[in-house]
N, C-alpha and C positions, 0 to 999 in steps of 0.2 A: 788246905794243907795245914794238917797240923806242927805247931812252931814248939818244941822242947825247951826249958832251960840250959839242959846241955847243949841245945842246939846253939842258942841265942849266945851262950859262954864261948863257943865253939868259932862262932859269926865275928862275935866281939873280939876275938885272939886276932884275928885273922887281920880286921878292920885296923886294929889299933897297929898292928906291924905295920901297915903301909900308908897309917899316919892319918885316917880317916877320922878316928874317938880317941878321944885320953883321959875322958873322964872315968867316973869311979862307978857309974851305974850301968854295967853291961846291954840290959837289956833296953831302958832306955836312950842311951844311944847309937844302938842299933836300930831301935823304931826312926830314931832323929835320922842315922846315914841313908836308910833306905828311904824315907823322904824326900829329903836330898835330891837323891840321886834319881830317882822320879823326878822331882819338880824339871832337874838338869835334862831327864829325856823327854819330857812334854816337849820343853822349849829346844830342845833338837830338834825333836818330829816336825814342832809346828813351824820353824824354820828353813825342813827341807823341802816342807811343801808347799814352803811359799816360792821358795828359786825353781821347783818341779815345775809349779804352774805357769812361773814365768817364762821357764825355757819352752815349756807347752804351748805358749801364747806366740812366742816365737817361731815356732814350729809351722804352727796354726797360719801365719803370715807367708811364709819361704813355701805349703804346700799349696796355698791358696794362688798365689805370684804364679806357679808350673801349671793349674789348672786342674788339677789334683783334686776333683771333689769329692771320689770318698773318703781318700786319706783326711782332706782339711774335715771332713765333717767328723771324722771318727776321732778326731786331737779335740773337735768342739766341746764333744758330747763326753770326751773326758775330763774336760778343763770344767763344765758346769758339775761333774757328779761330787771329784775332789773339792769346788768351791762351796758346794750343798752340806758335803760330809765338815767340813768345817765351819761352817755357819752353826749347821747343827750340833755338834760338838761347844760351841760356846753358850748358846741357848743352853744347852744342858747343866756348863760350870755357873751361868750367872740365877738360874732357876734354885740351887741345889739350897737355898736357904729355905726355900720354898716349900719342899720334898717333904711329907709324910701326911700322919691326921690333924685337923684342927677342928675344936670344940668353940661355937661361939657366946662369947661371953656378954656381948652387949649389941645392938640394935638402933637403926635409925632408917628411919624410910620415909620419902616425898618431904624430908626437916620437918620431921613427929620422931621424936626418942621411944624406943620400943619399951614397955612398961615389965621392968626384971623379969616378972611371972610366966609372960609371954614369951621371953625370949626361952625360957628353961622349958616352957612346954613344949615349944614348937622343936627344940633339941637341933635346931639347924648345926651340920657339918661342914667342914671340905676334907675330900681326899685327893691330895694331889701326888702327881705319879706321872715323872719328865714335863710335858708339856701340855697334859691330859687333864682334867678335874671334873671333879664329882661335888657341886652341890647339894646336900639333901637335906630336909628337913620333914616333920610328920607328916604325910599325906603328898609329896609330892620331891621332885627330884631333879639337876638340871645336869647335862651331860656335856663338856665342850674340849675345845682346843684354847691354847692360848699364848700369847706371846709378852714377851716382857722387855723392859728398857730399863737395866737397870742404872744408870746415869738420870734420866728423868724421871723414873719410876713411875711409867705407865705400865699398865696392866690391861689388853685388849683379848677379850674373849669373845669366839665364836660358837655358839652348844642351841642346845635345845632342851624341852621340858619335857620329860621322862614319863608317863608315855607321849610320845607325836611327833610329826615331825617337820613343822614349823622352826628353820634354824630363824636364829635372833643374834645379833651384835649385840656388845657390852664394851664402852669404854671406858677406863679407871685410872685408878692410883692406887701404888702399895707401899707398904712398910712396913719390913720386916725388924724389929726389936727385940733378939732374942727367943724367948718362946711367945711371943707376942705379934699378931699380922695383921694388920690393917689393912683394908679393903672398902676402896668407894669407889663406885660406877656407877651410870648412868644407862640409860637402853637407850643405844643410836640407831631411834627406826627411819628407816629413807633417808641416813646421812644428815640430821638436823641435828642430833644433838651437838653440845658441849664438852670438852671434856672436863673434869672437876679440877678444880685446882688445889682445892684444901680438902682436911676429912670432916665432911661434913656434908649432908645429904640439903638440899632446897627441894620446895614446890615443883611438882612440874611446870615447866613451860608453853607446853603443849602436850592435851591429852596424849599418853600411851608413853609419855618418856619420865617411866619411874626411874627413881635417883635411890639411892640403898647407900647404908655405908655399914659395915660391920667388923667388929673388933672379935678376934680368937684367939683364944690359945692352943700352944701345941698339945695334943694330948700325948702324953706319955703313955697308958696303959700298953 
């Protein structure tokens, strides 16, 4: 939709009569109240579905007591899709730092620093897009899903190598710094690995468990 000046003057008349702006910049704080008042219905929404799911759980109990089995399964099987759609839903707000291209600017693999040259040759990427990423670099390419923790700042990806299709675990550590992303993992083959705890790549342990750590920036173009 396109937003007019006259529109936003128009917005801001409006706002200001019933005490929402009083500043001098119409249009920014009209960007400021519709904010706002977003932020104000997220935390509505995600409030009435939390008491929805409650009274659902409840529901769940009272049809289950009468013997009620396809009713209780049909209150189940709504109580998980609502609890899915809002899991999802967060994964998505704590990912969104995450969200776009990144160009790698520096290199570390098995604790060996990648030598500048190599890193510019190889032109390794990520494209990230929701929960989704695209490693690529010259000659070859990795595909996956992934999940985040952003309180511990793990980083666990599930993909494969482009072409084939051998999937592979990958567990990590991020840090996002502005246009800056840090990224160390290790390859959890048969559940042995470690996970890292600082940025910085070691030796393998055991053949087949490469450790990578790589620093990006966001690309702008």
């Amino acid at each position: 939709m396109k937003i007019t000046t006259l529109g936003l003057l128009a917005a801001f008349v409006l706002l200001a009569q019933i005490g929402i702006v009083t500043a001098a910049d119409p249009a920014e704080e009209y960007r400021k109240a519709m904010a706002a008042a977003q932020e104000r219905f997220s935390q509505a929404a995600g409030l009435a579905t939390t008491k929805y799911v409650a009274t659902l759980k409840e529901s769940l109990i009272e049809e289950t007591k009468k013997g009620n089995l396809e009713g209780a399964i049909a209150i189940r099987d709504q109580i998980k899709l609502l609890e899915k759609q809002s899991v999802a839903a967060t994964n998505d707000e704590s990912s969104s730092s995450l969200q776009g291209e990144w160009e790698c600017i520096a290199g570390e693999e098995n604790g060996k620093p990648q030598d500048p040259n190599k890193v510019r040759q190889e032109r390794r990427r990520l494209v990230i897009s929701r929960n989704s990423l695209i490693m690529e670099k010259v000659g070859s390419s990795w595909v996956g899903k992934f999940e985040i923790d952003p309180k511990s700042g793990h980083f666990d990806l599930i993909g494969k190598r482009v072409p084939g299709n051998n999937l592979t675990e990958w567990i990590g550590i991020y840090e996002v710094n502005g246009d800056e992303l840090k990224l160390c993992f290790i390859f959890n083959k048969e559940d042995k690995a470690k996970r890292p705890t600082e940025f910085k790549s070691q030796p393998p342990s055991q053949p087949g468990l490469a450790h990578a750590f790589y620093t990006f920036k966001r690309d702008s173009d």
